[in-house]
C-alpha positions in Angstrom: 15.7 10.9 -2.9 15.2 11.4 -6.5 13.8 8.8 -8.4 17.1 8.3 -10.2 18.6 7.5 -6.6 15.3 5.5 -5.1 15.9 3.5 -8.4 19.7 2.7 -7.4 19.1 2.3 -4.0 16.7 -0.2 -4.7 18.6 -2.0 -7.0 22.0 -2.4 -4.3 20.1 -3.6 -2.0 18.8 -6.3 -4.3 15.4 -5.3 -4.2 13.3 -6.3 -7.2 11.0 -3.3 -7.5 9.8 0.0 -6.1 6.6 1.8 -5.1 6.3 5.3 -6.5 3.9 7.9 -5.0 2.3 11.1 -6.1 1.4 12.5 -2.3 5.4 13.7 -2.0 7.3 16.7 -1.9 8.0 17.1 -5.7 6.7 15.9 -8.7 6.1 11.9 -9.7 9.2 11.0 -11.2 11.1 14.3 -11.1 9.1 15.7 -13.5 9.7 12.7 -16.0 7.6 11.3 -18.6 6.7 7.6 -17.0 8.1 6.3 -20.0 11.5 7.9 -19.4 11.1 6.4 -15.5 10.4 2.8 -16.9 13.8 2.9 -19.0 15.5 4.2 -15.8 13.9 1.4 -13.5 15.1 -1.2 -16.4 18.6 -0.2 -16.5 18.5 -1.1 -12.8 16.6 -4.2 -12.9 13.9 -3.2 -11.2 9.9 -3.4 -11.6 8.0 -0.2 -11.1 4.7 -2.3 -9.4 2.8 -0.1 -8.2 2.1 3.7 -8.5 -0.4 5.3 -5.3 -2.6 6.6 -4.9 -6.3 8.0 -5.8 -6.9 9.3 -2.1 -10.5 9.3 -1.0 -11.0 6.9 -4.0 -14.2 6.1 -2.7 -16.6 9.2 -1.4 -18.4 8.9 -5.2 -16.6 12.1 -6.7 -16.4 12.4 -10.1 -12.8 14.0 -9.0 -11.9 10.1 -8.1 -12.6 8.6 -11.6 -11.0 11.3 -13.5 -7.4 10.9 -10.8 -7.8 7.4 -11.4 -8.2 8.1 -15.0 -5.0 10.1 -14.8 -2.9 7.6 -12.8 -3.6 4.7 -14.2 -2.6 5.9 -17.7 0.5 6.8 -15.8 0.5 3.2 -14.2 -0.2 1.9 -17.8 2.9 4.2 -19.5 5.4 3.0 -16.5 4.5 -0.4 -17.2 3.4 -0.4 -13.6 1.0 -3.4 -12.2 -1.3 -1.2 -10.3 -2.5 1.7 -9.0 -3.1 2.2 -5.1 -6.6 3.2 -3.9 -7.0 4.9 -0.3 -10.4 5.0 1.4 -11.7 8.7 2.6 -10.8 9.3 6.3 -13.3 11.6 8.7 -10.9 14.4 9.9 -11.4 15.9 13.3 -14.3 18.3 12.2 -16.0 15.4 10.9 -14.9 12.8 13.1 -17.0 9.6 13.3 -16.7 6.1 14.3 -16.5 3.5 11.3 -17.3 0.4 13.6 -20.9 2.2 14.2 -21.4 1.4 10.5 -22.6 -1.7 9.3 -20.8 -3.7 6.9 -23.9 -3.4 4.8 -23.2 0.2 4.2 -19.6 0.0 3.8 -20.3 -2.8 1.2 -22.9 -0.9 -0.7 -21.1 2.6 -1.2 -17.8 0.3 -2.4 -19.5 -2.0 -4.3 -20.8 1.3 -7.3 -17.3 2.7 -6.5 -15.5 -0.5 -8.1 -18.2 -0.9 -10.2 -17.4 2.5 -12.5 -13.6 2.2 -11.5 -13.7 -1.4 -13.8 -13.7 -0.1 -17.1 -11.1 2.5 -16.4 -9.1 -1.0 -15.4 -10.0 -2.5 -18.3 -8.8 -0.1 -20.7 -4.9 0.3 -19.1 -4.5 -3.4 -18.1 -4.2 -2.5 -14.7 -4.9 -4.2 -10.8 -6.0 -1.3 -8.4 -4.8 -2.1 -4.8 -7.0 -1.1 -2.2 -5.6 -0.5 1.2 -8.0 -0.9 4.5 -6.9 1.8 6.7 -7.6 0.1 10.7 -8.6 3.2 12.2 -12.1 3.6 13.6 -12.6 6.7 11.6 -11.7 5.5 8.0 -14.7 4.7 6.0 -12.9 1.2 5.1 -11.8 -0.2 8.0 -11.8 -3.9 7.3 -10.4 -6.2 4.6 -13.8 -8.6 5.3 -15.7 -5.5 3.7 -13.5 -5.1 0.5 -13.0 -8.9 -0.1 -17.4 -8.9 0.1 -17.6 -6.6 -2.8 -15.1 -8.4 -4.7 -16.5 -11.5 -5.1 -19.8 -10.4 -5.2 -19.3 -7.8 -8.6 -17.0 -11.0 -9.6 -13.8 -8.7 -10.0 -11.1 -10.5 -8.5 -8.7 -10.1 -11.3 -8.9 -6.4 -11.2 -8.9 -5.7 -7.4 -6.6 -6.7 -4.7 -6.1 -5.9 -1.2 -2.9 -4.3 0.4 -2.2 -5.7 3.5 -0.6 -3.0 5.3 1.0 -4.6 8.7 0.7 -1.5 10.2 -3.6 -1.2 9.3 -3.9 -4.6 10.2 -2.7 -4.6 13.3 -5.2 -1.5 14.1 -8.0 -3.7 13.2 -7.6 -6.3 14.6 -9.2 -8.5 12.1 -8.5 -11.8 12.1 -8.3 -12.8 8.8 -5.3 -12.1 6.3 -7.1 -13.0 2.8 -3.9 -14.0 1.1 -5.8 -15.1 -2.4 -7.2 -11.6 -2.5 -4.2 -9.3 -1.7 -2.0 -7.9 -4.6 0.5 -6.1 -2.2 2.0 -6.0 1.5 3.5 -3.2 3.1 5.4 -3.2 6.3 6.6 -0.9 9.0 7.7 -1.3 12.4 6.1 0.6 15.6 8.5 0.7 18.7 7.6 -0.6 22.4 7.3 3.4 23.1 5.3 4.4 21.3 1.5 5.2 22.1 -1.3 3.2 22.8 -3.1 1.7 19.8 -5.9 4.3 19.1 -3.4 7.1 19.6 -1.1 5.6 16.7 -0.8 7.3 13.5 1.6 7.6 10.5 4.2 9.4 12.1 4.7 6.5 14.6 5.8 3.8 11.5 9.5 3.3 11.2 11.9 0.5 9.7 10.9 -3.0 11.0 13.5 -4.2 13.5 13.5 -6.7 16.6 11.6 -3.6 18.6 8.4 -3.5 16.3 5.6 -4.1 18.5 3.1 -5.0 15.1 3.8 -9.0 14.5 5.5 -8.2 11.2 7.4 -10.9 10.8 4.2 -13.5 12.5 2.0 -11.4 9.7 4.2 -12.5 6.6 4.8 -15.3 8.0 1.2 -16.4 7.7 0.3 -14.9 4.5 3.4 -16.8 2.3 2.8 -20.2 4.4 -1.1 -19.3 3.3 0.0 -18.5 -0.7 1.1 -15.1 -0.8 3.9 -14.7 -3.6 3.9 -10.8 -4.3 5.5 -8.0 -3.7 6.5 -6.5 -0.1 7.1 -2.6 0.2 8.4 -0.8 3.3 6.4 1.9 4.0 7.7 3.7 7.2 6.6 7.5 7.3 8.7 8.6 10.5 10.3 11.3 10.1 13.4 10.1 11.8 13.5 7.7 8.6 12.9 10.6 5.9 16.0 12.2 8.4 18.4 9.6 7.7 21.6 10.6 6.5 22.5 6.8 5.3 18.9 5.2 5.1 20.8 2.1 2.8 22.3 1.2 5.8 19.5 1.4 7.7 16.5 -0.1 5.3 19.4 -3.1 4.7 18.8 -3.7 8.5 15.4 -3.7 8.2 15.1 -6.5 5.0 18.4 -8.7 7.1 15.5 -9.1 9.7 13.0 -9.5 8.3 14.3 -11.9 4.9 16.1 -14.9 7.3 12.5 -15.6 8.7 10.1 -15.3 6.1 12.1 -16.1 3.0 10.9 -12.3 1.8 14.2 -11.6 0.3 17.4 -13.9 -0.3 20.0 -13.5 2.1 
C-alpha cells in the first residue's frame, strides 16, 4: 500500500494509529516530507506512533547514532512517539548462540549503547522502542537484559520495550514487564507451521483462532498487569503482503482478538 492508503485503511477499520517502516520496498512515506505525512495521518484521525527502525542499533557503530540521528528527526517532524531499535542478529557465517552469553555481557555492551543514544532522545522528545528478538542467535534475546540497563542508567522515560508476541514466545521468558514496554506487536503462527527453533519471519501471519503463540493469553496479561499503549500487527507472510482484500482480512484479525482483551471497541 501507499502511505496515503495504509493511512485510510487504518482509519476504516477504526484503528487509532499506524507504524511506519523504513526496511520496505519504497521510500518512507512515498517520498514525502514527514511533515506532509503528519497532515495526511490527521486528516484521517490517526497517530503516526512509532517510525522503525535503526537495525543493528546496538553493535557500537558510529553508523547507529548517525541512523538514529536521521530517524528520529524524522520521528520528531511526523510528530511520531518513537523510534524502533532492532538488536544485531549473527547470520549464518557468523552464527552463535546468544544463551552462551551471560547476561553480564549483554548488559554491559547495551548499557554505553543507550547511554550515547540519550542525548540524541533528548534533543527530538522522543521514546526509542527496543524490541528483544527470542532467537538464540540475536545479541538481545531477553526483555530481563534490556529492562537491567534501564533502570540501572535510570532512563525509563526514554526507553521502552516492544513486546513482540511473536519474540516472546521464542524466548520463553517468563516475565512480560508491562511498566517498561512502550509498544506490542502481534502476529499469529499456524498449528503447521515448524517447530520453534525453525520459526522465522516468514512464518508470522494475521492472528486468528489457529495461532499457536498465546496472543490473546499474552495481552491478556499485560493490560490486566497495566499495559495501556499501543498494539501493531506485524505479520510478515507473504501470503498477507499477497492479499488482494487485506481490510477484510486484518478486520478478522482485530474481531478476534478486541472481544477478549478489550484491545479495540467492537
Amino acid at each position: 500500500m501507499s502511505f496515503q492508503e495504509l493511512v485510510g485503511t487504518a482509519a476504516a477499520l477504526g484503528c487509532k494509529g499506524v507504524e511506519v517502516r523504513n526496511d520496505l520496498s519504497g521510500e518512507l512515506f512515498d517520498g514525502l516530507a514527514p511533515e506532509d505525512a503528519k497532515a495526511i495521518a490527521l486528516e484521517h484521525g490517526v497517530q503516526i506512533e512509532a517510525v522503525a527502525e535503526v537495525p543493528a542499533f546496538n553493535d557500537g557503530s558510529s553508523r547507529a547514532l548517525d541512523q538514529l540521528q536521521e530517524l528520529s528527526e524524522i520521528a520528531s517532524r511526523c510528530d511520531a512517539s518513537g523510534v524502533s531499535l532492532i538488536p544485531w542478529l549473527a547470520d549464518d557465517a557468523n552464527a552463535f548462540d546468544s544463551s552462551l552469553m551471560s547476561c553480564e555481557v549483554v548488559q554491559e555492551q547495551l548499557s554505553q549503547t543507550l547511554v550515547d543514544f540519550s542525548p540524541i532522545l533528548a534533543q527530538h522528545q522522543l521514546k526509542a522502542f527496543i524490541e528483544p528478538l527470542g532467537f538464540k542467535r540475536a545479541s538481545i534475546r531477553f526483555k530481563s537484559d534490556v529492562v537491567a540497563v534501564i533502570k540501572a542508567q535510570q532512563l525509563e522515560s526514554q526507553f521502552k520495550l516492544v513486546h513482540d508476541t511473536f519474540h516472546h514466545h521464542l524466548a520463553q521468558e517468563p516475565d512480560l514487564y508491562p511498566e517498561y514496554t512502550g509498544i506490542v506487536h502481534v502476529s499469529g503462527v499456524s498449528p503447521v507451521s515448524p517447530a520453534p527453533e525453525e520459526l522465522n519471519d516468514s512464518h508470522r501471519g494475521l492472528v486468528n483462532s489457529d495461532d499457536t503463540l498465546g496472543n490473546l493469553e499474552q495481552l491478556t496479561k499485560l493490560m490486566s498487569s497495566g499495559y495501556q499503549g499501543p498494539v501493531s500487527i506485524e505479520a510478515f507472510a507473504p501470503a498477507v503482503h499477497n492479499l488482494q482484500d487485506p481490510k477484510k482480512d486484518i478486520l478478522a484479525c482485530l474481531n478476534h482478538i478486541g472481544p477478549s482483551t478489550q484491545v479495540f471497541a467492537a
